[in-house]
C-alpha positions in Angstrom: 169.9 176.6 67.5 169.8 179.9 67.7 167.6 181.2 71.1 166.0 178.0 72.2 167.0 177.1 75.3 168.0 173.7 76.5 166.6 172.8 79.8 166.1 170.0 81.9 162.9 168.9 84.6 162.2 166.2 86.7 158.5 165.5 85.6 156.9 161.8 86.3 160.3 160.3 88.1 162.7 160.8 85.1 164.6 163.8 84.1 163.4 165.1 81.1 165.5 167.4 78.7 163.2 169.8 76.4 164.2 172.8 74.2 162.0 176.0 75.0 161.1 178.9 72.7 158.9 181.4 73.2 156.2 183.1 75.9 152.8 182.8 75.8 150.2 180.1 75.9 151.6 176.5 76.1 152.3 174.5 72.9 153.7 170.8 73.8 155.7 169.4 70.9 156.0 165.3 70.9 158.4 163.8 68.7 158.6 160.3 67.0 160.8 157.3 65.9 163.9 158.3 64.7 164.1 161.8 66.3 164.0 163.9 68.9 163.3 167.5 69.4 165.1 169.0 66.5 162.5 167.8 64.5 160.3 170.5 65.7 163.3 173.4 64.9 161.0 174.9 62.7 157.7 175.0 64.4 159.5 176.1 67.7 160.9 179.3 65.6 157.0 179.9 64.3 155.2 179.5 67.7 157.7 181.8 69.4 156.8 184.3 66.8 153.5 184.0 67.0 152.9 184.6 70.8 153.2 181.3 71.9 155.3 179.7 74.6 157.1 175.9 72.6 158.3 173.4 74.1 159.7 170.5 72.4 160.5 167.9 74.8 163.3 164.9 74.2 160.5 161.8 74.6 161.3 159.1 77.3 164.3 157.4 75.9 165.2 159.7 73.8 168.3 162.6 73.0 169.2 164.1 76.7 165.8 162.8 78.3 166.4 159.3 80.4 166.4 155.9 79.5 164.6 153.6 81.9 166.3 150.2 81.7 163.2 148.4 81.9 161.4 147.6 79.1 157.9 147.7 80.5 158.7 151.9 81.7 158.0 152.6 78.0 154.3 152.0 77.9 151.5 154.9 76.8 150.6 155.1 80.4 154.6 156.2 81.3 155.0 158.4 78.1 151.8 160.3 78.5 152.3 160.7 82.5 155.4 162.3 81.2 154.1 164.8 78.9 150.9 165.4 81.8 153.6 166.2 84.8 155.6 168.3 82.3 152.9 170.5 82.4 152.9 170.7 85.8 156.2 171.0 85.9 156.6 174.2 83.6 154.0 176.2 86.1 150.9 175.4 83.7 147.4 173.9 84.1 147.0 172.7 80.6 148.7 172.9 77.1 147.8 172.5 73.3 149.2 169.5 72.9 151.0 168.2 69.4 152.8 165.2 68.4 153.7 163.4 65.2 154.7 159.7 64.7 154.6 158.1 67.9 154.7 161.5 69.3 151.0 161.4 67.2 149.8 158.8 68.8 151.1 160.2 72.6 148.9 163.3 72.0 145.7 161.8 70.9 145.7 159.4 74.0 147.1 162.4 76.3 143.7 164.3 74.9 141.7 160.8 75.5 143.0 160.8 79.2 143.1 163.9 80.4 140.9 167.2 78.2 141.3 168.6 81.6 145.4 169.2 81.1 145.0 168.8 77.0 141.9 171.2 75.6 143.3 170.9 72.0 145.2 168.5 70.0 147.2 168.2 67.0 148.4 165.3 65.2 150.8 164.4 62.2 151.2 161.4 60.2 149.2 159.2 62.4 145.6 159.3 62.6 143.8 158.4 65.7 143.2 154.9 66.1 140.2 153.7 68.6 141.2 150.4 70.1 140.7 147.3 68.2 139.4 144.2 69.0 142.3 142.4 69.7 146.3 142.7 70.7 148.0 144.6 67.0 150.2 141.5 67.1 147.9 139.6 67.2 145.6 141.1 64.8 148.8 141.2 62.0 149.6 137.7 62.7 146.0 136.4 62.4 146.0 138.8 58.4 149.2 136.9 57.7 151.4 140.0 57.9 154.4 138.6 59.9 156.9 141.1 57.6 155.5 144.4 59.2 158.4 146.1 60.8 156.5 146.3 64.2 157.5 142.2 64.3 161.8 143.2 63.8 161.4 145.8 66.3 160.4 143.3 69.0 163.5 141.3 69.8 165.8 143.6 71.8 168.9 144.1 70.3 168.1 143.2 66.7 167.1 146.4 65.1 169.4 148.5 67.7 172.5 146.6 65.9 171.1 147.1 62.9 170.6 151.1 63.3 174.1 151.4 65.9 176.1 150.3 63.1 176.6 153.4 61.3 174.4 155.7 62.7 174.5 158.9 60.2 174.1 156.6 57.8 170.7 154.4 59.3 169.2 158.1 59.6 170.3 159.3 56.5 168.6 156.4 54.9 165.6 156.2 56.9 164.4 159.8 56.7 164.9 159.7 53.0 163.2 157.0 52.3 160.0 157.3 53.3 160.0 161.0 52.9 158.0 162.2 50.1 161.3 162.7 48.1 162.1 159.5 48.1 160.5 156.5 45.2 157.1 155.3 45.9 158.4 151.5 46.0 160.7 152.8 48.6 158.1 153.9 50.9 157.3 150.4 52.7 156.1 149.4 56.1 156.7 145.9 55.0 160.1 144.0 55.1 162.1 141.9 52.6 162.1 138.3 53.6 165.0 138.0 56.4 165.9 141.2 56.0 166.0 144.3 58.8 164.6 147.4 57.6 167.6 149.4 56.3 167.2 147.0 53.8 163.9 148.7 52.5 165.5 151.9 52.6 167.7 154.0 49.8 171.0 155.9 50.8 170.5 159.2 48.7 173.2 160.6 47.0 172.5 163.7 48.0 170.0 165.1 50.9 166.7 166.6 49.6 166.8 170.3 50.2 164.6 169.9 53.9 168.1 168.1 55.4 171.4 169.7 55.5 174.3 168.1 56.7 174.4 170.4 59.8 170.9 168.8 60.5 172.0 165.1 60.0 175.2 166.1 62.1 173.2 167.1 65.0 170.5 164.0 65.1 173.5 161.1 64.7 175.2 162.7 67.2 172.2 162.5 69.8 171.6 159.3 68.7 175.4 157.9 68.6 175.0 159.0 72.6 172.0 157.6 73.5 171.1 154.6 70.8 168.2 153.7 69.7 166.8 151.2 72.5 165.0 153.7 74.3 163.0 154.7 71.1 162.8 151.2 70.2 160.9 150.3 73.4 158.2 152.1 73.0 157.3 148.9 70.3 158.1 146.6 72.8 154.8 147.9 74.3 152.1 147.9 71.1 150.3 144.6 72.7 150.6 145.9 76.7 149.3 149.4 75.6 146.3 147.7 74.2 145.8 146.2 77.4 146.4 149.1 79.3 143.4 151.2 77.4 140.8 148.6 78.0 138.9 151.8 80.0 139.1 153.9 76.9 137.1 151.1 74.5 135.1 152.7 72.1 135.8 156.3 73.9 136.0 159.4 71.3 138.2 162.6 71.5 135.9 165.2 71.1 138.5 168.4 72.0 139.5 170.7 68.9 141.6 168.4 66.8 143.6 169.6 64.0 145.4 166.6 61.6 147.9 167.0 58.9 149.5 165.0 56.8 151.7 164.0 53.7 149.8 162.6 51.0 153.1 160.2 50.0 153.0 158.6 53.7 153.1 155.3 54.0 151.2 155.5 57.4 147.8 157.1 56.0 148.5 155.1 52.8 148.1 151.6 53.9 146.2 149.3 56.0 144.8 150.6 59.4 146.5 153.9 58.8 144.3 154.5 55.6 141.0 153.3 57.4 141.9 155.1 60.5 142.1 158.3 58.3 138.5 157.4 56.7 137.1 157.2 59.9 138.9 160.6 61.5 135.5 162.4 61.2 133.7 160.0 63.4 136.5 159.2 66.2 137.6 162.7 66.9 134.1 164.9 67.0 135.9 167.8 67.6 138.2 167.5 63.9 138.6 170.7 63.1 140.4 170.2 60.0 142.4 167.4 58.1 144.9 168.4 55.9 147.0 166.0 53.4 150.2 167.9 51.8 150.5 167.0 47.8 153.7 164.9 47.8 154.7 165.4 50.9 155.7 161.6 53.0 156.2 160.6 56.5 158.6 163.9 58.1 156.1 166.6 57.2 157.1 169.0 59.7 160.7 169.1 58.7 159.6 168.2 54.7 157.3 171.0 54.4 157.4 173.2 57.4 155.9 176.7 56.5 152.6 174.6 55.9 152.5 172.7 58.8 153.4 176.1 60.8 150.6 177.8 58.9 148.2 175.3 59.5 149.3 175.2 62.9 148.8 178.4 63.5 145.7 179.0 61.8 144.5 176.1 64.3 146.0 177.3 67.6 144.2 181.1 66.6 140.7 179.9 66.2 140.9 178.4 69.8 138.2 179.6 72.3 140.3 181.9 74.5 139.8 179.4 77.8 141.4 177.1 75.3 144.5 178.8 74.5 145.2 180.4 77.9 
């Protein structure tokens, strides 16, 4: 797009691509599952503008960022050492840092680990979750929920044939679906019986107006070059990250925390999404403000994008200075 730059950095022993826009304080933009950084497009444009130096980093696995062959390189330990040495990497001592999706649940443990790189923290979508009691697997098999789509992703190769095979079209479908345009019955973290999860999903016949064709153009393209194992991994690790943050039982995040979200998203919607987002006020002290979009579903930064930037903004200005700087 039009002034971001491309670039690419070495950061935590992997090259890492990233789009920059912008000069100023550091804003770190963390995608999730299906994108990359285009999601951000918008929100790059609106930080630049405001002061603010964006950077919207291809996630491990991901767009032009490499793609470790193992899967066990794709845990929360290797993804948020990532985002930590990026920092580092770009000549700063600490960022805001922002994710949504997966990207969500990078930033709130990034913040978790380290408030000494991370003094602030914005998350959409996906509420922060303090660690259960048990592996997720575990805990879904034990309620009887073997049909959750965490249990498809597992078996490498499965869901990548099922997403490789026409990829314009798996995006197509999946960013519809559970967007906020799309039907409520259509909005489903569950699966059909035997079934993958395009099968859930609704081809549109037409895009809603937050997705041009030039948009959908750009992501299949990134992700006919790369596929979608890389992204895909990251699942691979639910059960191994639980193990991993063992030291961070019970811990809070008590930084400024800004959340946002779509009120039509499956995520806050259902199961521990929906009591994770009751609970926001107690596991992140520092909440500054939780904000659910009317209608809005799962994409809210490309589905409604002047309110995420305003909220975003608002956020970022009421930082202390030591904060921002």
């Amino acid at each position: 797009m039009q002034d971001i730059q491309q670039r690419n950095a070495t950061a935590n022993g992997i090259r890492i691509h990233y789009a920059e826009l912008g000069k100023g304080p550091l804003v770190l933009l963390c995608h999730g599952f299906p994108e990359g950084w285009y999601s951000w497009r918008a929100q790059l444009h609106a930080l630049a503008q405001a002061g603010y130096r964006a950077v919207a980093p291809d996630m491990r696995g991901y767009g032009g960022t490499e793609a470790p062959a193992d899967i066990s390189a794709y845990s929360i330990m290797d993804i948020v050492g990532d985002m930590i040495d990026l920092v580092s990497v770009l000549g700063e001592k600490h960022a805001v840092i922002c994710g949504h999706d997966w990207g969500a649940n990078i930033a709130w443990h990034a913040a978790l680990f380290r408030p000494d790189v991370f003094p602030a923290v914005a998350a959409l979508s996906v509420p922060f979750r303090r660690r259960g009691p048990a592996r997720p697997l575990q805990m879904l098999r034990k309620a009887g929920r073997l049909s959750h789509y965490w249990f498809h992703f597992q078996e490498p190769g499965i869901a990548e044939a099922e997403f490789e095979r026409d990829t314009r079209a798996a995006l197509r479908r999946v960013l519809y679906s559970i967007s906020g345009d799309a039907p409520a019955e259509t909005r489903q973290l569950t699966l059909l019986p035997g079934k993958g999860w395009l099968a859930n999903t609704i081809d549109p016949e037409r895009l809603p107006s937050w997705l041009t064709d030039a948009d959908l153009d750009h992501m299949a393209a990134e992700f006919t070059r790369s596929g979608f194992r890389g992204g895909l991994n990251w699942y691979r690790n639910i059960d191994r990250n639980w193990e991993l943050t063992a030291p961070w039982a019970g811990a809070l995040i008590h930084q400024p925390a800004l959340f946002i979200a779509g009120s039509a998203d499956p995520v806050i919607a259902l199961g521990s999404g929906a009591s994770a987002l009751q609970d926001l006020e107690a596991t992140v002290p520092g909440l500054a403000r939780k904000l659910l979009i009317d209608g809005a579903g799962h994409f809210i930064q490309q589905e409604r994008p002047q309110r995420v930037n305003e909220a975003l903004l608002k956020f970022l200005g009421g930082l202390p200075a030591w904060r921002r700087n």
